[in-house]
N, C-alpha and C positions, 0 to 999 in steps of 0.2 A: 700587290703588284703581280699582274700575269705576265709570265713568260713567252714569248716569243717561238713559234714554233716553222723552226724552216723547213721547208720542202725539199725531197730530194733533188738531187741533181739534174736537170733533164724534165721532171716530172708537170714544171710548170709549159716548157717548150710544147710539151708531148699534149698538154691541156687546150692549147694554145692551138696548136696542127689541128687537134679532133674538133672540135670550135670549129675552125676554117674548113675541116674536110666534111659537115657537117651542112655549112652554110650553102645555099645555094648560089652566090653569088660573092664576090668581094663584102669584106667587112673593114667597118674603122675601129680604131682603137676601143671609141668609148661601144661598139658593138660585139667585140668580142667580152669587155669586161662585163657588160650585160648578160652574153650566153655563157661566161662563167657562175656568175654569179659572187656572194660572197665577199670579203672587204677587201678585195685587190681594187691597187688605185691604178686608175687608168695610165698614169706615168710610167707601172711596173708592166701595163699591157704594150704600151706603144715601145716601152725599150727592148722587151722580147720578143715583138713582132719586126723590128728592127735588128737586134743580133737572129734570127733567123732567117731576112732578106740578106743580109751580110754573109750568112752562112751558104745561102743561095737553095732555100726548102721555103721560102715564098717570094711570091711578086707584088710588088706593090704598085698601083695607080694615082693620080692627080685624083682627089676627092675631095672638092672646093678648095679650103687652107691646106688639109692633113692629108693622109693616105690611104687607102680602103687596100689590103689587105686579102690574096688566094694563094692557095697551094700548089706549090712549087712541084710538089713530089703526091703521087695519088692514093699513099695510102702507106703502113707502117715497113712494109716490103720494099717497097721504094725507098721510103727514108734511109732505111737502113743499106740499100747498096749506093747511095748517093753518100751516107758518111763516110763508106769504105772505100771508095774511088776518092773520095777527099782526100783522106787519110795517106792510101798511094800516091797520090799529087804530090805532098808534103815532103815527102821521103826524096835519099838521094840513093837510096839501096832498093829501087824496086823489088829487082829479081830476090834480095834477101828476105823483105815481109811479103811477098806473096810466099816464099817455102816456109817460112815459118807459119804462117797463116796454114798452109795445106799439111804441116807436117802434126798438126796438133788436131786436125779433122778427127770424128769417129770413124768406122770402117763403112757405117753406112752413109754418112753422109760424101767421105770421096767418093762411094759409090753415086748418087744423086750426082756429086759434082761433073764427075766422068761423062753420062748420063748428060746432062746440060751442054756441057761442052762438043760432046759428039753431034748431039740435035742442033747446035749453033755452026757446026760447019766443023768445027777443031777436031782433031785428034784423041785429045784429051791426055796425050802422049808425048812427053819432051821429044825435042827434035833435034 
């Protein structure tokens, strides 16, 4: 009997995004489990291109019966500040997880941050 080997956390979604950020156009289920390749069943492609429209990091189309499948977000930079701004949505303590968020920065990245925020118009300076 062979064991079952699961995937990390994330790492199927992330396979799944590169797939679609790869494609040049919308994809359907059974074409992304193609540009996977591999013995994923296309039920396991359609539900995680599914909890990913839900998540709102793709768009999905009318494609005949099913759904043809683009990215939401254009690349791993993106994704990653669209879960962050999720994540603050969620919250009833904004101003609390953004200072915990900035209090755990290295010295050079608030430096970057500072840096960003002055070039976006901000202070970068509580007020």
């Amino acid at each position: 009997m062979t064991e079952s080997i699961r995937r990390p956390a994330g790492e199927l979604e992330a396979a799944v995004l590169s797939a679609l950020w790869a494609a040049d156009g919308p994809l359907t289920p059974p074409e992304v489990q193609q540009v996977l390749g591999g013995p994923l069943a296309r039920t396991t492609v359609a539900t995680i291109l599914a909890r990913l429209h839900d998540k709102g990091t793709v768009r999905r189309i009318r494609s005949g019966r099913a759904y043809a499948y683009s990215p939401a977000v254009e690349d791993h930079a993106a994704l990653a500040a669209h879960r962050m701004h999720s994540e603050l949505d969620k919250g009833a303590d904004r101003p609390g997880v953004l200072a915990r968020f900035v209090s755990r920065l290295s010295t050079d990245d608030e430096a970057l941050l500072r840096d960003l925020l002055r070039r976006a118009g901000g202070s970068g300076e509580p007020g």
